[in-house]
C-alpha positions, 0 to 999 in steps of 0.5 A: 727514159721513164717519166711519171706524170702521176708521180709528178703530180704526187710530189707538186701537191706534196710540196703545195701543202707543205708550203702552204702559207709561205711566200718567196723572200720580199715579195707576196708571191707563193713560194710554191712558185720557187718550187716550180720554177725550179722543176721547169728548169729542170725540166728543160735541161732533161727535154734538152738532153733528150736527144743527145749522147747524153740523156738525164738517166732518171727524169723522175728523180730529178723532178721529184727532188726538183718539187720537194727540194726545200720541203725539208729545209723550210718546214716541219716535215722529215727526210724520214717523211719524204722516204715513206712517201716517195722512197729512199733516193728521193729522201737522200737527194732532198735531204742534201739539197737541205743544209743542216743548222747543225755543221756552223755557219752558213757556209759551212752548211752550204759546203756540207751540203755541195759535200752531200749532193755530189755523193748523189746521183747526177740529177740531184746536183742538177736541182741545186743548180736549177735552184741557185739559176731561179734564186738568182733573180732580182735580190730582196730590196732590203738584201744589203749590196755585201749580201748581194755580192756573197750570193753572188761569189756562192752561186759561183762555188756552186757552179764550181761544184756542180756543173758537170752534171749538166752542160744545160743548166752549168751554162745557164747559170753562168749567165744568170751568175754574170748578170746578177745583181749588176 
């Protein structure tokens, strides 16, 4: 199993500078905090399965697209970016971890998406599960209680989708869909 703490490190001060100035939805926290919580996620579940029948294939995929998931969503920079920087599977995953304004409303774009992550290979849906586990902490105080409850019902369609790639994380984000918001 190959790990590269160099490209790790590549792919964290990447993420860094392009969410520079961002902070996490009703609060003043950094948003490369989000980022990060989503690679640690990720992280365990690889450290998880190390030892099984089961071992994540490609660790450095996943954790790359862990740190560079929402860079092309949130700000001005490109898949083609992500490409040259840190090559083609790493642009396609990030690119169907981002939901595309032009397919509707939002869940058309979140069924896009889901449509886009499980053409990728099985450490790409293990990021959006990792993201939808740390997106699902306490809601912003001005999300309304219909938003909260459509957060919800999305975070189950996401289990719903993704949850075979893995076990770990399928698990962890029935616990945290169970207590959200109650």
């Amino acid at each position: 199993m190959p790990w590269s703490p160099d490209a790790w490190h590549e792919a964290w001060e990447f993420a860094c500078a392009a969410h520079r100035g961002q902070t996490l939805p009703g609060s003043d926290l950094p948003y490369e905090g989000h980022v990060a919580a989503v690679a640690m996620e990720v992280a365990r579940a690889i450290a998880l399965r190390a030892d099984t029948d089961a071992p994540v294939e490609h660790p450095d995929l996943a954790i790359a697209c862990a740190l560079l998931h929402d860079v092309v969503e949130d700000t001005a920079i490109t898949a083609d970016t992500i490409a040259e920087r840190f090559g083609s599977e790493v642009a396609r995953g990030v690119a169907a971890l981002s939901k595309d304004p032009s397919v509707g409303d939002k869940p058309a774009q979140m069924l896009d998406s889901l449509t886009r992550i499980r053409e990728c290979p099985p450490e790409v849906w293990m990021v959006k599960l990792g993201d939808r586990i740390h997106n699902l902490r306490a809601p912003p105080h001005y999300w309304t209680p219909a938003k909260i409850l459509a957060y919800r019902e999305e975070a189950k369609q996401i289990h719903a989708a993704l949850a075979d790639a893995c076990p770990v994380l399928g698990a962890r984000l029935l616990e945290r869909i169970a207590g959200y918001a109650t």
